[in-house]
N, CA, C and O of each residue as an XYZ file, in Angstrom:
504
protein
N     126.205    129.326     51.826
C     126.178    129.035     53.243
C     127.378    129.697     53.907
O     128.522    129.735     53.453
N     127.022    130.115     54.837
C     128.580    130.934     55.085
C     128.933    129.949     56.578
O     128.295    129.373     57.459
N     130.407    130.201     56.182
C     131.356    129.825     56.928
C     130.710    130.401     58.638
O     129.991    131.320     59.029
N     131.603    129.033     59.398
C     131.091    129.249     61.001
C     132.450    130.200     61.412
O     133.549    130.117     60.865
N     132.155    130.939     62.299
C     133.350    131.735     63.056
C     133.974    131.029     63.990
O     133.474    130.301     64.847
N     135.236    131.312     63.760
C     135.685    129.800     64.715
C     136.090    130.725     65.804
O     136.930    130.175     66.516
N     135.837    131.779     66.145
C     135.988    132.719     67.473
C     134.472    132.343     68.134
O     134.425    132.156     69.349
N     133.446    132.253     67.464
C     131.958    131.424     67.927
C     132.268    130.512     68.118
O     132.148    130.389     69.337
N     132.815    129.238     67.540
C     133.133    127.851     67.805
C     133.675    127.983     68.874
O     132.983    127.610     69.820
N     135.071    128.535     69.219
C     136.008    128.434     70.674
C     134.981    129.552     71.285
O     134.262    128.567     71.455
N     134.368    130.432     71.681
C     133.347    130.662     72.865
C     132.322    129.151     73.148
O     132.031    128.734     74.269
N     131.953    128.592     72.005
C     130.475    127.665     72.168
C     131.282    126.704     73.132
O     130.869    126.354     74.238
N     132.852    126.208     72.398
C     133.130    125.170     73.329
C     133.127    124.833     74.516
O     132.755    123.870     75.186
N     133.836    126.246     74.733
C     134.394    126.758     76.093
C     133.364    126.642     76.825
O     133.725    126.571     77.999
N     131.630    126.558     76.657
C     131.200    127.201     77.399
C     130.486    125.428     77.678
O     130.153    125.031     78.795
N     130.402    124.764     76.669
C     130.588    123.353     76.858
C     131.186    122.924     78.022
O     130.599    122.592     79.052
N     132.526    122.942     77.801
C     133.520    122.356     78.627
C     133.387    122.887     80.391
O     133.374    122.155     81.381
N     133.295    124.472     80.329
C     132.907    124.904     81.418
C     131.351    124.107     82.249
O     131.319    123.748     83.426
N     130.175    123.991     81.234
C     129.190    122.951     81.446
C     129.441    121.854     82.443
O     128.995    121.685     83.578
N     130.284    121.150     81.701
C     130.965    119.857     81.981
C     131.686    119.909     83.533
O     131.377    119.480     84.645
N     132.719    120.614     83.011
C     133.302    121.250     84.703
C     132.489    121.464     86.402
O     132.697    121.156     87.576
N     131.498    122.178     85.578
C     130.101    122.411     87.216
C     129.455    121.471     87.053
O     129.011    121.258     88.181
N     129.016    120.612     86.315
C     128.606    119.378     86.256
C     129.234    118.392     87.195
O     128.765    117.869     88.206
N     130.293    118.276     86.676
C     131.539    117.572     87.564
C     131.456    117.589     88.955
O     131.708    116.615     89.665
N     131.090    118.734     89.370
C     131.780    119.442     90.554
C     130.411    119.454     91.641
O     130.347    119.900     92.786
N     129.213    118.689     90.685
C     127.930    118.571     91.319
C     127.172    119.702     91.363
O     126.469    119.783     92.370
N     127.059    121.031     90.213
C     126.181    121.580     90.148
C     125.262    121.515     89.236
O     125.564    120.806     88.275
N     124.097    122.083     89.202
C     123.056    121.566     88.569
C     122.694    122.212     87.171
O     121.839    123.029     87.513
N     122.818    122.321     85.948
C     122.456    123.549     85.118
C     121.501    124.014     84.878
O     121.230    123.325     83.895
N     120.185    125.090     85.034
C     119.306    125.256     84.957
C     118.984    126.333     83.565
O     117.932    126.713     83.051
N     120.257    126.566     83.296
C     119.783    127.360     81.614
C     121.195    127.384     81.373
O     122.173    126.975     81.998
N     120.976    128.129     80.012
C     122.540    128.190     79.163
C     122.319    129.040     77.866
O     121.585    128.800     76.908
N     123.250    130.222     78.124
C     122.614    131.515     76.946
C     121.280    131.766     76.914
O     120.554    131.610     75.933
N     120.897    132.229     78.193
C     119.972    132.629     78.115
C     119.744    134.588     77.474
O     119.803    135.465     78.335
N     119.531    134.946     76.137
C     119.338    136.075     75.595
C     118.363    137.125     75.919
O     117.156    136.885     75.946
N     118.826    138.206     76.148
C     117.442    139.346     76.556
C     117.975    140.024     75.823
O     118.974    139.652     75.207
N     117.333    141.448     75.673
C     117.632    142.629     74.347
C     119.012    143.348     75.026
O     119.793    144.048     74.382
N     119.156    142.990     76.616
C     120.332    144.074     77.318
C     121.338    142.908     77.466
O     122.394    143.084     78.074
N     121.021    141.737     76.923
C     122.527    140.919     77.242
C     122.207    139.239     77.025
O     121.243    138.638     76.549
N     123.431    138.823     77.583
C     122.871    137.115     77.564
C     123.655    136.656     78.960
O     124.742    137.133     79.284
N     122.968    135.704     79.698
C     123.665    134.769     80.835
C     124.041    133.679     80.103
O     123.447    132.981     79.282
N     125.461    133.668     80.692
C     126.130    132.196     79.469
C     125.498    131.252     80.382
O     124.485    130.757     79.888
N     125.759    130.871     81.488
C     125.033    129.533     82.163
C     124.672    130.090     83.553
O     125.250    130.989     84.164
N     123.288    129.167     84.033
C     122.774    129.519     85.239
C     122.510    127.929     85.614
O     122.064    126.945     85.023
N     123.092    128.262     87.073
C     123.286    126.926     87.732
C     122.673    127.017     89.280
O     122.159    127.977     89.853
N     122.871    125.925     89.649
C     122.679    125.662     91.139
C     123.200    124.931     91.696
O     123.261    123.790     91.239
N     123.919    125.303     93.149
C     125.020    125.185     93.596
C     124.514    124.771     95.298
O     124.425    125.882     95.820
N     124.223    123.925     96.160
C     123.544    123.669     97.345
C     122.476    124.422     97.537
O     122.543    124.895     98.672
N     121.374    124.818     96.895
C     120.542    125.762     96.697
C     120.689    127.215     96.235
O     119.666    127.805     95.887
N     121.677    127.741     96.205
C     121.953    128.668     95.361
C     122.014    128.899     93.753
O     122.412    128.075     92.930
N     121.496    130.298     93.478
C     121.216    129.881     92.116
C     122.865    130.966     92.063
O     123.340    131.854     92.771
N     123.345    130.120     90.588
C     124.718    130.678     90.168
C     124.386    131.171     88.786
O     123.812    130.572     87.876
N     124.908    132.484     88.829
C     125.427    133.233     87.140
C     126.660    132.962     86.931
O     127.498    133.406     87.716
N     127.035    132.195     85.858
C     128.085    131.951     85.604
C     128.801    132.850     84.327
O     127.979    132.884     83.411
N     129.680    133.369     84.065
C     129.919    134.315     83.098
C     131.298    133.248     82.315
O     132.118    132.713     83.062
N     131.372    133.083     80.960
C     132.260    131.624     80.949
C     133.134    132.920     80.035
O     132.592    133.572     79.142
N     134.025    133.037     80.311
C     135.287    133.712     79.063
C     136.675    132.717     78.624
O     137.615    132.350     79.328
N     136.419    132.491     77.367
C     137.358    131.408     77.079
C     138.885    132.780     76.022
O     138.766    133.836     75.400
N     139.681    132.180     76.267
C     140.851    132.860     76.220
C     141.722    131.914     75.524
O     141.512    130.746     75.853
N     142.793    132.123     74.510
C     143.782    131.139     73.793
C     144.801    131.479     75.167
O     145.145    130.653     76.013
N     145.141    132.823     75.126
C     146.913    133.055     76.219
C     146.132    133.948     77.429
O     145.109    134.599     77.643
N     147.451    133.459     78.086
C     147.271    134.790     79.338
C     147.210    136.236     79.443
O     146.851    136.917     80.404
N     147.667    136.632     78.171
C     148.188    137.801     77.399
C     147.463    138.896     77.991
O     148.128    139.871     78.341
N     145.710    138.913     78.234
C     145.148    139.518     78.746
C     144.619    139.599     80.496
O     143.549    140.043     80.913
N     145.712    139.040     81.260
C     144.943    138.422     82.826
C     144.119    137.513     82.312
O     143.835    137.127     81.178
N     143.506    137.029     84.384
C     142.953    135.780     84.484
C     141.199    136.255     84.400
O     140.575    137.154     83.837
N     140.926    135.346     85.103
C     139.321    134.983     84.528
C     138.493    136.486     84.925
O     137.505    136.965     84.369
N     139.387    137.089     86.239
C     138.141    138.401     87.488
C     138.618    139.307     85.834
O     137.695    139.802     85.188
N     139.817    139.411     85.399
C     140.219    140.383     84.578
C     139.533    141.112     83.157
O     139.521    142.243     82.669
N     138.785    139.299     82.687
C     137.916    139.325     81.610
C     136.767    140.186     81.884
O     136.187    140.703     80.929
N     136.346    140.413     83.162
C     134.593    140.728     83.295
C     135.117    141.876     83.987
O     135.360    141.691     85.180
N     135.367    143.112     83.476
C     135.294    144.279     84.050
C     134.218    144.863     84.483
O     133.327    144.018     84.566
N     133.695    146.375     84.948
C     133.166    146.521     85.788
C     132.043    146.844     85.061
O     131.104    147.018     85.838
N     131.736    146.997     83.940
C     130.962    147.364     83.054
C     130.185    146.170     82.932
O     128.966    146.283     83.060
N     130.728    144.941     82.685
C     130.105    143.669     81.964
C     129.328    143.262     83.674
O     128.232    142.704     83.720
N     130.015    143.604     84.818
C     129.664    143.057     85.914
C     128.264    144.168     86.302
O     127.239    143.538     86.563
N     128.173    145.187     86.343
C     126.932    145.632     86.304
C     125.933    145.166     85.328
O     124.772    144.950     85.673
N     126.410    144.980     83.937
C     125.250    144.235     83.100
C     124.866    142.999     83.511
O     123.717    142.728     83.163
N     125.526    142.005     84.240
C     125.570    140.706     84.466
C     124.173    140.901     86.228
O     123.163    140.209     86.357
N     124.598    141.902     87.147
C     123.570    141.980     87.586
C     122.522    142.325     87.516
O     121.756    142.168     88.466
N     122.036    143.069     86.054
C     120.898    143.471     85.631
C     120.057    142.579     84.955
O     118.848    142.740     84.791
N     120.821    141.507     84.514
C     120.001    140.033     83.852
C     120.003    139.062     84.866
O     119.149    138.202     84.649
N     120.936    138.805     86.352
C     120.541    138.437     87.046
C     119.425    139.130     87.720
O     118.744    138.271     88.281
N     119.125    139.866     87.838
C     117.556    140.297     88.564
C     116.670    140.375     87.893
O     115.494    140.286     88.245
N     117.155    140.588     86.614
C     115.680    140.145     85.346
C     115.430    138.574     85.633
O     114.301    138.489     86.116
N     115.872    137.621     85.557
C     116.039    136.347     85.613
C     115.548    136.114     86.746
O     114.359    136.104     86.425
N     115.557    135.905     87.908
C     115.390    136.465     89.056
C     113.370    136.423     89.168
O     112.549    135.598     89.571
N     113.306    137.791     88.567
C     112.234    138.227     88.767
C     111.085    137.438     87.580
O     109.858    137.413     87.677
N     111.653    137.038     86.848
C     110.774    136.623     86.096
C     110.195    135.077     86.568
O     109.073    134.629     86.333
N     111.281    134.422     87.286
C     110.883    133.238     88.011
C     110.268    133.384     89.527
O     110.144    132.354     90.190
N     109.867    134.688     90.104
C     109.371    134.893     90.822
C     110.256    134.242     92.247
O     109.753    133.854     93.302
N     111.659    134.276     91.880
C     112.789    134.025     92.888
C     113.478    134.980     93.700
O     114.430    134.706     94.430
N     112.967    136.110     93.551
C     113.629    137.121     94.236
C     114.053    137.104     95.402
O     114.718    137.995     95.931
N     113.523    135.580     96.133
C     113.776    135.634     97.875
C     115.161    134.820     97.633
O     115.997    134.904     98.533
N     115.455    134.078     96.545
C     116.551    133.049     96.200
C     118.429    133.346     96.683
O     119.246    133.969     96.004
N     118.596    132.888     97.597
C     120.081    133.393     97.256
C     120.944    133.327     96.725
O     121.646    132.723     97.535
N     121.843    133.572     95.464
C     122.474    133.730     94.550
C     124.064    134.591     94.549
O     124.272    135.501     95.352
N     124.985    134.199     93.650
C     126.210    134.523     93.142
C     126.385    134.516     92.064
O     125.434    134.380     91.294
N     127.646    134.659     91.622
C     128.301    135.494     90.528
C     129.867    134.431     90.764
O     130.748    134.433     91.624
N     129.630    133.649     89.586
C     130.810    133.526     89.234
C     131.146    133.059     87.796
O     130.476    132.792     86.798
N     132.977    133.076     88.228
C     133.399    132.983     86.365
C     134.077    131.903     85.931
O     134.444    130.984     86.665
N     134.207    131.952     85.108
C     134.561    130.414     84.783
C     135.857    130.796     83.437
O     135.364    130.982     82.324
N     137.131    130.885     83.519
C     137.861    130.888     82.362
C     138.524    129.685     81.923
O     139.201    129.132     82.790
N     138.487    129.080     80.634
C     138.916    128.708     80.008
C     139.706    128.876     79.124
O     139.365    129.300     78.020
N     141.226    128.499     79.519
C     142.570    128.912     78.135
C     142.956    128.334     78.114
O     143.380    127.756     79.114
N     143.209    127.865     76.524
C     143.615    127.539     75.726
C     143.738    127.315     74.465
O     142.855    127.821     73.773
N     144.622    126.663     73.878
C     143.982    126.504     72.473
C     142.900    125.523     71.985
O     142.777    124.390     72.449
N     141.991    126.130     70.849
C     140.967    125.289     70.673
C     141.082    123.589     70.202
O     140.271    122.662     70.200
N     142.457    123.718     69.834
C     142.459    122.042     69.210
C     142.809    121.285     70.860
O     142.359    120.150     71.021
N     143.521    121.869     71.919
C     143.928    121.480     72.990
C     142.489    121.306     74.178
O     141.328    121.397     73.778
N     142.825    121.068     75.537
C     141.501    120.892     76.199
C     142.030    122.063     77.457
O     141.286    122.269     78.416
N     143.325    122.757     77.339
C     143.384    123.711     77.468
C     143.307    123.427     79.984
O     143.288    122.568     80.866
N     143.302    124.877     79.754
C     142.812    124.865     81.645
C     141.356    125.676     81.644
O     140.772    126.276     80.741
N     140.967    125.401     83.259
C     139.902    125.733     83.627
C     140.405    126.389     84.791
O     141.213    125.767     85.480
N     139.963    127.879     85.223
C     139.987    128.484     86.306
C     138.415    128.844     86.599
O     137.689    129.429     85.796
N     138.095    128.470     87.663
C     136.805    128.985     88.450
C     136.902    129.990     89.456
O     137.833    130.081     90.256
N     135.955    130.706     89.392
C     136.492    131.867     90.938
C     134.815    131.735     91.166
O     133.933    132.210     90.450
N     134.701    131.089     92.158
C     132.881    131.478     93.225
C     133.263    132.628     93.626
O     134.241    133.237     94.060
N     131.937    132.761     93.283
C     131.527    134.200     94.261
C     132.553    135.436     93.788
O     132.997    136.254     94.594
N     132.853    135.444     92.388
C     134.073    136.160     91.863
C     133.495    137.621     92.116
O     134.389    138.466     92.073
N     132.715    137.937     92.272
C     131.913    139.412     92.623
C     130.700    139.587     93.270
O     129.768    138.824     93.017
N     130.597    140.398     93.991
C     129.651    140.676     94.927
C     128.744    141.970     94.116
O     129.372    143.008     93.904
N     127.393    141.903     93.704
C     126.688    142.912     92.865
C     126.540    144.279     93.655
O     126.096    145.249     93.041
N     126.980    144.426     95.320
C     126.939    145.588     96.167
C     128.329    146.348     95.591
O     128.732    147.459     95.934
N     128.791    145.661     94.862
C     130.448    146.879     94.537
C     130.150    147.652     92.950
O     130.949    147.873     92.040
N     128.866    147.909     93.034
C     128.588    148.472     91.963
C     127.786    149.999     92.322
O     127.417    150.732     91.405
């Protein structure tokens, strides 16, 4: 049986805890890792009728910047290409929607911080 990756474990948590967080905060979750062959949406939510892509990057240090820093411009064009797959497959295309991120740092035995940024990118700066 092989051993779990505990770099999988601290993403799964993180993305838990982030869960928990928009939960909190009164949004609604409507999926979570959702997988296609060009990528995965870590969580899709809803936010006063808006549907939200949430991109969750969990981090031990600051070492690398904050949460906009994790999702460069590369991951942010992929992130709008599974939002409009997603999108289209629910026949939501009239839906209005965002992009945001969710970082989590710290250490995994700790409960660590939560930074949120709404609306952390706009899919027209691509």
């Amino acid at each position: 049986m092989a051993t779990p990756d505990p770099r999988h474990q601290f993403g799964q948590a993180s993305e838990t805890r982030a869960e928990q967080f928009l939960l909190a905060k009164g949004y609604r979750i409507l999926d979570r890792n959702v997988r296609t062959p060009i990528g995965e949406l870590d969580l899709v939510a809803e936010d006063h009728g808006v549907v939200v892509f949430v991109e969750v990057k969990a981090r031990t240090t600051l070492a690398f910047g904050g949460a906009l820093l994790a999702v460069d411009h590369r991951k942010r064009a992929k992130l709008a290409k599974l939002a409009a797959q997603y999108l289209a497959q629910r026949h939501w295309s009239e839906r209005a929607c965002r992009f945001d991120v969710v970082l989590v740092q710290g250490q995994p035995s700790t409960h660590g911080q939560i930074e949120h940024l709404q609306n952390a990118f706009d899919v027209a700066e691509h």
